[in-house]
C-alpha positions as CSV (number, residue, x, y, z in Angstrom):
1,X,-1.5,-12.4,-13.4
2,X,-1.8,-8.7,-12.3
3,X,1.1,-7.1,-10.4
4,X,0.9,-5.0,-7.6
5,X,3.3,-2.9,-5.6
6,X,2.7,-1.8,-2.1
7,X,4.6,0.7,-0.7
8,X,4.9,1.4,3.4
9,X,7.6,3.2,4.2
10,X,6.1,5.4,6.9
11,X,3.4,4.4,9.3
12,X,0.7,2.0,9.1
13,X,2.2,-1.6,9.9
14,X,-1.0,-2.9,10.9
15,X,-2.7,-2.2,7.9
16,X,0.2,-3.6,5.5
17,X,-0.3,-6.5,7.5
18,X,-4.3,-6.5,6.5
19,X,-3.1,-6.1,3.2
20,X,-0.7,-9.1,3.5
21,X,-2.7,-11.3,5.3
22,X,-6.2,-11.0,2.8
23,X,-3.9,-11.2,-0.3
24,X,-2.3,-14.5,0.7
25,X,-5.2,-16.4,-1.0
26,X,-5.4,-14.8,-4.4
27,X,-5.0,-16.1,-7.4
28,X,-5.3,-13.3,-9.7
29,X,-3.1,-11.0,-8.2
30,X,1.0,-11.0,-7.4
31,X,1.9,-8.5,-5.1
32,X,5.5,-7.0,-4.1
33,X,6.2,-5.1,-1.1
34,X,8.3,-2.1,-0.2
35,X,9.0,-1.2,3.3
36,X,11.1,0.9,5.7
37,X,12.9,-1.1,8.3
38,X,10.4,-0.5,10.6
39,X,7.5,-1.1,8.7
40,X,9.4,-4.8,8.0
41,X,10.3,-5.1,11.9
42,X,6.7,-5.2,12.9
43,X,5.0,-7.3,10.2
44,X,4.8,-11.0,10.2
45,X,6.0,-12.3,6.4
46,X,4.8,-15.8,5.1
47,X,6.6,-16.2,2.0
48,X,5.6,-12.9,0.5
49,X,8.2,-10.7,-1.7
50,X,9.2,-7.6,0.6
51,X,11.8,-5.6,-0.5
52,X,13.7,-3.1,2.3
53,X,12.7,0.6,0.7
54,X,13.1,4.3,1.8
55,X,11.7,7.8,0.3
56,X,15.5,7.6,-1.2
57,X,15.5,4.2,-3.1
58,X,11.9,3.6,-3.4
59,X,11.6,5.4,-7.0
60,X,14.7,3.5,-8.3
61,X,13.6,0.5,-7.2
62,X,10.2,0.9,-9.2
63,X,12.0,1.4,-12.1
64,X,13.7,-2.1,-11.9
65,X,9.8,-3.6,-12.7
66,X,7.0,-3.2,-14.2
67,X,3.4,-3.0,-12.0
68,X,-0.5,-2.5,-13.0
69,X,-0.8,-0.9,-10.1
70,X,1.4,0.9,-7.3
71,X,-0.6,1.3,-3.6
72,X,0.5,3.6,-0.7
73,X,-0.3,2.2,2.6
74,X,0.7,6.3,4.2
75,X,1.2,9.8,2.5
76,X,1.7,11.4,6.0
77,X,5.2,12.9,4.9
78,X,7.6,12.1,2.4
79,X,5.6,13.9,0.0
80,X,8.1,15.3,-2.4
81,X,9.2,11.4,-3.0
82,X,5.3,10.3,-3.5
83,X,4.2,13.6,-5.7
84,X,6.8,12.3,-8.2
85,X,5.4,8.7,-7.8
86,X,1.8,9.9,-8.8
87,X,3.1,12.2,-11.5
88,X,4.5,8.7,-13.4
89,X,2.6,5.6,-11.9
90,X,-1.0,3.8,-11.6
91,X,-1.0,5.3,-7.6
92,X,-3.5,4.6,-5.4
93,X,-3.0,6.0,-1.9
94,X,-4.9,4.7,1.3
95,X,-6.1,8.4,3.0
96,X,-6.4,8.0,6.9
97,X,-7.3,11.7,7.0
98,X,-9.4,13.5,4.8
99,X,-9.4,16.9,6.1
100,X,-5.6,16.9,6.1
101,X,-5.3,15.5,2.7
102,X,-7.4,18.8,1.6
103,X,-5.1,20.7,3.6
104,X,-4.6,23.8,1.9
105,X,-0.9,25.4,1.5
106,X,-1.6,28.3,4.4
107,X,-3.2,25.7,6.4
108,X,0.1,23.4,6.3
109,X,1.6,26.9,6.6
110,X,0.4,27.4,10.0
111,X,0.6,24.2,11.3
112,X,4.3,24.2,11.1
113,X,4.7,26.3,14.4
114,X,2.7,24.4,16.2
115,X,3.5,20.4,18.3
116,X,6.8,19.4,17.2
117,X,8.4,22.3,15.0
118,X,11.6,20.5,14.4
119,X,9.9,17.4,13.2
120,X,7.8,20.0,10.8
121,X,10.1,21.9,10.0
122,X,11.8,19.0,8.5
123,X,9.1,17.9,6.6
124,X,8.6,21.9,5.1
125,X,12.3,21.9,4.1
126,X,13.4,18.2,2.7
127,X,10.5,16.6,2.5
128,X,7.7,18.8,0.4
129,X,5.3,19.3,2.7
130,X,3.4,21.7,0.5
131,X,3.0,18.9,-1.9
132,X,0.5,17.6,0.5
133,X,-2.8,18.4,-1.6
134,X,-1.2,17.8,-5.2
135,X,0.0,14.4,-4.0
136,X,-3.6,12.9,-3.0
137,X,-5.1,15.0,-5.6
138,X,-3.0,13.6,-8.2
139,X,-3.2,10.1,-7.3
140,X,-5.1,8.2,-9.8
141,X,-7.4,7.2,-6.8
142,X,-8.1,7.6,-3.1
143,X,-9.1,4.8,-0.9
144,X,-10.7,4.4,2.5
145,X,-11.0,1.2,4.8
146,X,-14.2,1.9,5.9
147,X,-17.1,1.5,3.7
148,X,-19.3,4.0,5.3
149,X,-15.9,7.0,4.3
150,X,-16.6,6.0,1.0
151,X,-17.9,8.1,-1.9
152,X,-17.7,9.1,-5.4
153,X,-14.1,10.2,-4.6
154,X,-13.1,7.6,-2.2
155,X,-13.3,4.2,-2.8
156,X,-13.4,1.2,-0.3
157,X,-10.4,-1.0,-0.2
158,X,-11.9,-4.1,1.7
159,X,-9.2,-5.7,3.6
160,X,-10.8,-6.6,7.4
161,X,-12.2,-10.0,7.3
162,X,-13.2,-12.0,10.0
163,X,-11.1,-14.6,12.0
164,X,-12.5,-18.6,12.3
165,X,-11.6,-19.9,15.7
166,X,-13.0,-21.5,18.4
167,X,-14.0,-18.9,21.0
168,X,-13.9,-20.7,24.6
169,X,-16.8,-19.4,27.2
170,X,-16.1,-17.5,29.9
171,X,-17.3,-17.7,33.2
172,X,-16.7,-14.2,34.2
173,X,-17.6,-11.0,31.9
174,X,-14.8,-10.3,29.6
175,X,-14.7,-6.7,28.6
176,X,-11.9,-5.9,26.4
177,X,-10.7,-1.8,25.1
178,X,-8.2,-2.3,22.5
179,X,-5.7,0.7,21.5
180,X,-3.2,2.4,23.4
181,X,-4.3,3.8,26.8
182,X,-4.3,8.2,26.0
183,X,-6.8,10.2,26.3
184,X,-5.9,11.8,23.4
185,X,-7.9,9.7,20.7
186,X,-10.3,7.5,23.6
187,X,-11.7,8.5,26.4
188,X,-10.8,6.7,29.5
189,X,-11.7,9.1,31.8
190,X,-15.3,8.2,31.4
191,X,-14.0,4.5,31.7
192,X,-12.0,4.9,34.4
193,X,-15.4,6.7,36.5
194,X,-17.8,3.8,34.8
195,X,-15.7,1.2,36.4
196,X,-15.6,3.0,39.4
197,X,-19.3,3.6,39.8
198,X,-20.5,-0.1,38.7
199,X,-22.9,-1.5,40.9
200,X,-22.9,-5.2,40.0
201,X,-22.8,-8.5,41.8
202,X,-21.7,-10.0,38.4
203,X,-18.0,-11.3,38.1
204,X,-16.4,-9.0,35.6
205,X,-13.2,-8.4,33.9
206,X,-11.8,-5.2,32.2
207,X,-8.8,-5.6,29.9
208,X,-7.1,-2.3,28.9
209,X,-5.6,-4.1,25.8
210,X,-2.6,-1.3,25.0
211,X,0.2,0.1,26.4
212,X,-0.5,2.7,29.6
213,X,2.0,5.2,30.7
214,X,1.7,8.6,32.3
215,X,-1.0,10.3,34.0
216,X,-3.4,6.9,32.6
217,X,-0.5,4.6,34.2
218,X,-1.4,6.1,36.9
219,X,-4.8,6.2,36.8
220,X,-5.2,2.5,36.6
221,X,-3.0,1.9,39.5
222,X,-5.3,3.4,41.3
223,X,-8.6,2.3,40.4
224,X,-7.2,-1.4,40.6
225,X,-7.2,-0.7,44.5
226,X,-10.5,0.6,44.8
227,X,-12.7,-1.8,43.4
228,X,-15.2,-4.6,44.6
229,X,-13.9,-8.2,44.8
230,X,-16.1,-8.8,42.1
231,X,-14.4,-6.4,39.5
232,X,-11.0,-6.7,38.4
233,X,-8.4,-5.0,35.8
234,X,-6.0,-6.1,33.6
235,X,-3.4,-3.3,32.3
236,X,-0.1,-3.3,30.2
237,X,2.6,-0.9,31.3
238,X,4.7,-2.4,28.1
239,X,3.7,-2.5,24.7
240,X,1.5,-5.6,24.2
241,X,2.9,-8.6,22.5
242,X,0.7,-10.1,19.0
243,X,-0.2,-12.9,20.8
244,X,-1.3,-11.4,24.1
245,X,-3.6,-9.3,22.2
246,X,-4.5,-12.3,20.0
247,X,-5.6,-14.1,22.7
248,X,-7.4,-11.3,24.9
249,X,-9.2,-9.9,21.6
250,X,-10.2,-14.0,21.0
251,X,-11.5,-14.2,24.3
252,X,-13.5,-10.7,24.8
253,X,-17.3,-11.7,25.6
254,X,-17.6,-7.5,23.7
255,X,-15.2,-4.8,22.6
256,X,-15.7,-1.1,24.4
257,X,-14.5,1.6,21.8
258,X,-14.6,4.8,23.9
259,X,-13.7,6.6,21.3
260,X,-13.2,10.3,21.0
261,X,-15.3,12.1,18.9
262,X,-13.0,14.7,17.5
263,X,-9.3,14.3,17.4
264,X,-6.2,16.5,15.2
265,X,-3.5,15.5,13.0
266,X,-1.1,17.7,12.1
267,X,-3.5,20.5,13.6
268,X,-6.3,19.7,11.1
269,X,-9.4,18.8,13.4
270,X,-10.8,14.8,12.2
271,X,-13.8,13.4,13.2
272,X,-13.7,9.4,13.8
273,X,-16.4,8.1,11.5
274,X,-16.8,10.9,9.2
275,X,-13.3,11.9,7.9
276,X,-11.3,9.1,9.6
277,X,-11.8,5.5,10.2
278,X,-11.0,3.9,14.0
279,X,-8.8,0.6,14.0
280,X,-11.7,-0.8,16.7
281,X,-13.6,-0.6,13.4
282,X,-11.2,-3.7,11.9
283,X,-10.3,-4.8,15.1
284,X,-14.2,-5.7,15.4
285,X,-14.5,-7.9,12.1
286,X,-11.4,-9.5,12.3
287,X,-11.9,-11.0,15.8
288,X,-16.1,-11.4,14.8
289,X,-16.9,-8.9,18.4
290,X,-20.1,-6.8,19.0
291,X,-18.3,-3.6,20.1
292,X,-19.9,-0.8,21.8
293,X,-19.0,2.5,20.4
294,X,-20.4,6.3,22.3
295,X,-23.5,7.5,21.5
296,X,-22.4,10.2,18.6
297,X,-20.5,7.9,16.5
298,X,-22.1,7.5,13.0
299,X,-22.4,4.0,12.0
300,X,-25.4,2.0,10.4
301,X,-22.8,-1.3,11.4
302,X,-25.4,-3.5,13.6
303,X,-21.9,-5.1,15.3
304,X,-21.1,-1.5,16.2
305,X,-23.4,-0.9,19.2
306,X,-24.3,2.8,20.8
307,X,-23.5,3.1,24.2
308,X,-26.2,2.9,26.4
309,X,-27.0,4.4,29.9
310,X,-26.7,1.3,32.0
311,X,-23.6,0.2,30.2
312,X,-23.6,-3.4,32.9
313,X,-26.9,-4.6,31.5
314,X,-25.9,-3.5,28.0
315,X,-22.8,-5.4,28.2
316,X,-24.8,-8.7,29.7
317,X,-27.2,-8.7,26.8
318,X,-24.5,-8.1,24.2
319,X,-22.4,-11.5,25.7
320,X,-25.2,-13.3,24.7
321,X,-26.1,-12.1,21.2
322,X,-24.6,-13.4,17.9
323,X,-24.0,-11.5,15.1
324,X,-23.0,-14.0,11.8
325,X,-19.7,-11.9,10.7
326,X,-18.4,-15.0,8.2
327,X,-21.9,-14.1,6.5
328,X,-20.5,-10.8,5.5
329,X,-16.7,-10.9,6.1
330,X,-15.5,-14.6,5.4
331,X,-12.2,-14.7,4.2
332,X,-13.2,-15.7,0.6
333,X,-16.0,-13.4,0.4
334,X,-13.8,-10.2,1.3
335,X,-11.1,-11.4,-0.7
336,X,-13.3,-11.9,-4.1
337,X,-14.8,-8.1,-3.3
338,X,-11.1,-6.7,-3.0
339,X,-9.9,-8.2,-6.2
340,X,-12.9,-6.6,-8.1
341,X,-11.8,-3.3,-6.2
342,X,-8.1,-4.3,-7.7
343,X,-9.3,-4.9,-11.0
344,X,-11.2,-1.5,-11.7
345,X,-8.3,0.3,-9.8
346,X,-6.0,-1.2,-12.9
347,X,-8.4,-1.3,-16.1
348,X,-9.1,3.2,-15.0
């Protein structure tokens, strides 16, 4: 049996979690994770081997075994730490952002004075940013979660598969718009003015399934006092629990996506679909929902649905069409494609 190390020490929970949750079933594979405190504070654990880690301990604590393979879940800093890792491991790194993994040394330069400069600061002077580049370059491989990212130097890491459960019919419309309520990375604004505008006799329900606060918080507390008896709003001014979302995403008739097309990070401009993947992307297969995305994002996905003009008729038709995700994203079938990914990740 093949071992693995997976190392989060920085950002992505949810995506450990994937990780955990897919690798559960194999046989061929025996995997050991390392994560910061607050990586382990918001994953759910079954049994698996997780081992508390930080940019100071984590190359000590390699050291102590021996893996095939090492995978990092997030290179968004700490990149003096995971340069060295690459320089002496099997490393594959997860990239959530192309452009900035490019990122050249004057580019990083300039972003420094810009958002938070005492955060970035820090992560110029102790922890390398200018390793940036070197560190995805010299990873023995890059990975995306999102098949349509991938390419001759990306490969896709399948971990989203989708969900059996019993989904119980509703008699109103269930909409459901997963993700934090900003309009930095969705844009609610158009929501906010579709709702408004509807013109339906049709019983419907919108659930903003994220936390709102500030101007959106707002926003919604507003709108929920202007609409029709027909039309109704559900909104979270606390972050939402696991199994609140569980059981609104279980119970969505479709998912709307209003996703931005452009968005930054760290000052490096990212476009969802072509140099970053959107969580709504996973969110879809693992709860087996059509989703309805804005016109100008690129997928060939026929789950992932283009926004159309009458948005209430599209929604009506969507509630009543199937799409056969366990055809394509069972459980076993993901699983079998992600150990072959494994595999050639250790034999390179």
């Amino acid at each position: 049996m093949k071992k693995i190390a997976y190392i989060e020490i920085d950002t992505h929970a949810e995506i450990a979690q994937a990780f955990m949750d897919i690798m559960k079933g194999s046989s061929a594979f025996n995997v050991d994770y390392y994560f910061s405190k607050k990586i382990k504070d918001l994953v759910a654990e079954n049994g698996e081997t997780v081992f508390l880690s930080d940019s100071s301990m984590i190359m000590e604590q390699l050291k102590l075994k021996k893996y095939d393979l090492i995978i990092i879940g997030t290179v968004h800093r700490y990149f003096n730490t995971f340069h060295a890792l690459v320089q002496k491991y099997n490393v594959s790194v997860i990239v959530h952002n192309m452009n900035f993994s490019v990122a050249s040394k004057s580019a990083l330069m300039k972003s420094v004075f810009k958002g938070d400069i005492i955060y970035r600061l820090k992560l110029w002077w102790k922890e390398g940013l200018f390793y940036t580049s070197k560190t995805y370059r010299n990873a023995k491989n890059l990975l995306v979660l999102d098949e349509e990212l991938s390419s001759d130097i990306y490969k896709f890491l399948p971990l989203f598969y989708s969900k059996n459960f019993e989904k119980q019919e509703n008699s109103d419309l269930t909409i459901v718009i997963p993700g934090g309520v900003s309009q930095t990375r969705r844009d609610y604004h158009h929501v906010f003015k579709t709702i408004l505008n509807l013109k339906t006799e049709e019983k419907c329900e919108f659930i903003f399934l994220g936390k709102a606060k500030d101007s959106e918080l707002k926003q919604l507390e507003k709108l929920s006092q202007k609409l029709p008896h027909n039309v109704s709003i559900q909104y979270f001014s606390d972050r939402v629990s696991h199994d609140d979302f569980e059981k609104w995403m279980q119970n969505a008739d479709v998912l709307w996506c209003p996703i931005q097309q452009k968005t930054e990070f760290f000052n490096r401009e990212e476009i969802y679909g072509l140099t970053k993947m959107t969580g709504n992307l996973g969110d879809a297969i693992k709860y087996g929902k059509t989703a309805v995305f804005p016109k100008d994002y690129p997928s060939k996905l026929e789950f992932i649905v283009p926004e159309a003009d009458n948005i209430m008729k599209q929604f009506k038709t969507l509630k009543n069409m199937r799409f056969d995700f366990q055809e394509s994203y069972s459980k076993k079938l993901v699983l079998k494609k992600l150990e072959d990914v494994l595999s050639g990740l250790i034999s390179i």
